[in-house]
C-alpha positions as CSV (number, residue, x, y, z in Angstrom):
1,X,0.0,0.0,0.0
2,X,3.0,2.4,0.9
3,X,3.9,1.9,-3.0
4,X,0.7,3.0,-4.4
5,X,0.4,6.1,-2.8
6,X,3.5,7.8,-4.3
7,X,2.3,6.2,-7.5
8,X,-0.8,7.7,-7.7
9,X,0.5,10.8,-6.5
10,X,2.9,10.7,-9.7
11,X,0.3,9.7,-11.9
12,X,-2.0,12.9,-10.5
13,X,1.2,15.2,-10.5
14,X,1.6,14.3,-14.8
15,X,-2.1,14.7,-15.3
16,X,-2.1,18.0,-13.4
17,X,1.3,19.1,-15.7
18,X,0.3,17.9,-19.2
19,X,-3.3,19.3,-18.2
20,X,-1.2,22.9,-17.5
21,X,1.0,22.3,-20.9
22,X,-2.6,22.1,-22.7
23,X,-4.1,25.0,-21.0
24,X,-0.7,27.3,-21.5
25,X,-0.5,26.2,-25.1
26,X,-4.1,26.9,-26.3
27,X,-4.0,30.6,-24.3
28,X,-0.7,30.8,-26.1
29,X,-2.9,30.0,-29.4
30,X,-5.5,32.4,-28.6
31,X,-3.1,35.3,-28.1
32,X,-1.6,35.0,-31.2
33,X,-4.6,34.5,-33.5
34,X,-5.6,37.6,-31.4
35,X,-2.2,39.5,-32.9
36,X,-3.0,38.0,-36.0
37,X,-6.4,39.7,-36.4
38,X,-5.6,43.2,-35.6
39,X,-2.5,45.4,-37.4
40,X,-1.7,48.7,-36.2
41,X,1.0,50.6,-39.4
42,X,1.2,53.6,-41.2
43,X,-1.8,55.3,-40.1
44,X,-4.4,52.6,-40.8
45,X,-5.7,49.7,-38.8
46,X,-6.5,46.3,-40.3
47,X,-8.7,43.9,-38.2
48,X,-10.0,40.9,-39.2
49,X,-12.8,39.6,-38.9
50,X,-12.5,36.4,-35.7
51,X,-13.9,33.1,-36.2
52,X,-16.9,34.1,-34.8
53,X,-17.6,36.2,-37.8
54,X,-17.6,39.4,-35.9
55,X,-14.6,41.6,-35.7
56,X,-12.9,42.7,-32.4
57,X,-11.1,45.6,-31.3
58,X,-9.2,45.6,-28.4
59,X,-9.1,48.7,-25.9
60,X,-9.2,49.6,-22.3
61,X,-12.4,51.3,-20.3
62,X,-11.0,53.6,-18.0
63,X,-8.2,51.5,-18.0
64,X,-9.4,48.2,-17.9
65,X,-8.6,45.9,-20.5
66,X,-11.8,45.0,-22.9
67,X,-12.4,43.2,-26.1
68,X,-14.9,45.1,-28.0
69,X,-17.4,43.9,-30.5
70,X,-18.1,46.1,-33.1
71,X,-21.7,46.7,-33.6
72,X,-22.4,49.0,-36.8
73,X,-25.8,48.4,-35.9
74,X,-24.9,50.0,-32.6
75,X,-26.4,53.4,-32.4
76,X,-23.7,54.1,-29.2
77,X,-20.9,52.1,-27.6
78,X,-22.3,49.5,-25.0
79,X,-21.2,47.8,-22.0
80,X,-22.8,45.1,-19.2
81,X,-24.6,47.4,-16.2
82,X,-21.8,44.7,-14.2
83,X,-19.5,46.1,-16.2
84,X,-20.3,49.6,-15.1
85,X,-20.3,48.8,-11.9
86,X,-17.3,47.1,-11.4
87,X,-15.8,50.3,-13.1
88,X,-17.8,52.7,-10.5
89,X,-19.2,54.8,-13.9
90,X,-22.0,56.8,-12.2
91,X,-25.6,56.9,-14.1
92,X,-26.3,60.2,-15.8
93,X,-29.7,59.1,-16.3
94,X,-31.8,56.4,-17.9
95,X,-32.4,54.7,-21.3
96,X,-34.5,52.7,-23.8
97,X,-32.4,51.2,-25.8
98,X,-33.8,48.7,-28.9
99,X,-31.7,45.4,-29.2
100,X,-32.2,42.6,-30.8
101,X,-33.6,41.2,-27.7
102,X,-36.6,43.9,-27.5
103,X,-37.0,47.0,-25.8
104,X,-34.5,47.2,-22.4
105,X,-33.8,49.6,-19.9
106,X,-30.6,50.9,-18.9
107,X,-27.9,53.7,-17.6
108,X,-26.4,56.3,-19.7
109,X,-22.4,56.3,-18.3
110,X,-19.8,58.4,-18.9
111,X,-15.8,57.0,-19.8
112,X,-12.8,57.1,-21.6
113,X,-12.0,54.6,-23.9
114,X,-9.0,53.9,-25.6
115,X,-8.5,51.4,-28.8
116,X,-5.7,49.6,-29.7
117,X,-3.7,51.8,-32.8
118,X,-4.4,55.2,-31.0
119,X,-8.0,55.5,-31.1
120,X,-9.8,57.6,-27.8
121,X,-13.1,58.6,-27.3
122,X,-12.9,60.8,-23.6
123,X,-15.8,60.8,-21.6
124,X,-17.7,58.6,-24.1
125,X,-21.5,59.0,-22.8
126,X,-22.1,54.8,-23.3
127,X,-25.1,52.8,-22.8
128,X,-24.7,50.4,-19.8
129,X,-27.4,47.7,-20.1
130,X,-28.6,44.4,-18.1
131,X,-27.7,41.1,-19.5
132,X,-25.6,42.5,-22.0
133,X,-22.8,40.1,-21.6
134,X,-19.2,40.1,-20.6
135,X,-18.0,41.7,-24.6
136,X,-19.1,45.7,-24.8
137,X,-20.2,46.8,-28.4
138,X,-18.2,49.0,-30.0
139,X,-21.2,51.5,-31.8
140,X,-21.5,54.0,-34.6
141,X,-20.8,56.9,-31.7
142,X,-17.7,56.2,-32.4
143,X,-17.2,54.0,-35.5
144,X,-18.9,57.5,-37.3
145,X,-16.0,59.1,-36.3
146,X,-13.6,57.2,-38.2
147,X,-12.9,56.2,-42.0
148,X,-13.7,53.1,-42.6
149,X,-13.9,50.3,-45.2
150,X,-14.7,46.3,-44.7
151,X,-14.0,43.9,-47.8
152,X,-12.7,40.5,-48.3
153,X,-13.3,39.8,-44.4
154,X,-11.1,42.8,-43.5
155,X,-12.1,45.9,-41.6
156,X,-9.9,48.8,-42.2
157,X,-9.8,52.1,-40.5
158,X,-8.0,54.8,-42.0
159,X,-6.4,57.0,-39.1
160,X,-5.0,59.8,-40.9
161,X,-7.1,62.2,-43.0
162,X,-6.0,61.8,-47.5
């Protein structure tokens, strides 16, 4: 019995290290199909579009790290109301916002955002609303701002005015 007890704990102890070799290896993945979809050069920005078929810019809310979804169905930039308040954004009043879910009520917030390739948008008034999930949208607030093209799979934002 004294034998099997170190074995087992051997056996456990591989399991537990191939099972962290697998883990580390597919984040390793994900980052660089991450890299992969978004290029930052020469004043434009390339992102393409994820295996999910939507494209993602990455950013920071007052900060803290995001992935957003762009939405150009997205009237204004949207985030989970757990979102909001896990960043303390104070409500500046209510809102009915359509989604493809119905009619939903939520908090107008104000922040600063910050995309990857030099993009801001201070004091961005956003749409915080219930059950929106952990991904914020990324709307035409300030997608309209930009100069933008999509083709072939390929979003591309053109940072500097011709």
């Amino acid at each position: 019995m004294s034998q099997e007890l170190p074995r087992t704990f051997k056996v456990i102890t591989l399991w537990l290290l191939l099972g962290l070799v697998v883990f580390l290896g597919v984040q390793w993945w994900l980052h660089q199909q991450q890299q992969a979809r978004f290029h930052s050069e020469g004043g434009a920005i390339e992102i393409t579009r994820g295996p999910d078929g939507h494209y993602h810019w990455p950013g920071r809310i007052n900060g803290r790290p995001v992935d957003f979804l762009i939405d150009t169905g997205a009237t204004s930039t949207a985030i989970s109301s757990a979102l909001a308040r896990e960043l303390q954004l104070d409500s500046l009043g209510s809102v009915q916002s359509n989604t493809a879910g119905g009619v939903v009520s939520g908090q107008v917030v104000r922040a600063d955002v910050v995309l990857e390739g030099g993009v801001t948008a201070e004091r961005l008034q956003i749409t915080a609303l219930p059950g929106l999930g952990e991904r914020p949208l990324l709307g035409m607030d300030v997608l309209g701002r930009l100069r933008w093209t999509q083709e072939a799979g390929v979003l591309r934002i053109e940072l500097r005015r011709p």
